[in-house]
N, C-alpha and C positions, 0 to 999 in steps of 0.2 A: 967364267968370270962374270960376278954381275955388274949391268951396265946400269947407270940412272940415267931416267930420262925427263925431260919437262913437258906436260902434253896437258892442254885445254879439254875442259870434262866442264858442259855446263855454263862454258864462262867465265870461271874461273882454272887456274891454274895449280899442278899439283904435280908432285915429285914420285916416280913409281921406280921401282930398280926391281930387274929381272935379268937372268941370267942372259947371256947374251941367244942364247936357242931359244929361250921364248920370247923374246921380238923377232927373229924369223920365225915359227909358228904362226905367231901372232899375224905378220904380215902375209906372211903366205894366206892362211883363213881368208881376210880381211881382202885381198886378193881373188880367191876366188869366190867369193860373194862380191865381190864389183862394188866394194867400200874401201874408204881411208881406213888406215891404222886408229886414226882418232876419232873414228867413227864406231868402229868396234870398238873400245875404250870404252867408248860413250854406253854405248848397247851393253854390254857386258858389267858397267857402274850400274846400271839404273835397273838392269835385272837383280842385281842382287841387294836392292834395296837398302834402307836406311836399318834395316837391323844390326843391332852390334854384334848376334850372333852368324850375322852374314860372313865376318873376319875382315879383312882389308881389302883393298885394291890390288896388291899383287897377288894373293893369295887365291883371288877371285880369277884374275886372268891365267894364273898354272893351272887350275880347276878349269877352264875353256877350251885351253889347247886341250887336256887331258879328255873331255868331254866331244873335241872336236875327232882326237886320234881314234877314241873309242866306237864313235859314231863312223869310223870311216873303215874300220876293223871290221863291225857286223855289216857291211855293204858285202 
């Protein structure tokens, strides 16, 4: 089921909806790198720059967990 959520990126405020497993992902990650959830948010916005071919903001944080899962597969 996807949830929306409202979360602070920057200063300003913005509307992200993700399924409800990748805000656990999410927070889990964000967890164990010893950050807020709106702090990955933040880290994960600003990595994927101002390109329009970057895609969006949810689209960016499925790409994270996916990158986080993958990263923890080759350990």
């Amino acid at each position: 089921m996807i949830k929306k959520r409202s979360i602070k990126i920057a200063g300003h405020k913005t509307s992200v909806s993700l399924e409800e497993e990748f805000w656990d992902a999410l927070k889990a990650i964000a967890g164990a790198k010893g950050i807020s959830l709106t702090a990955l948010v933040e880290n994960i916005d600003r990595a994927r720059g101002d390109s329009s071919a970057s895609g969006n903001l949810s689209s960016a944080l499925r790409l994270a967990v996916l990158d986080d899962l993958r990263a923890r597969a080759e350990r």
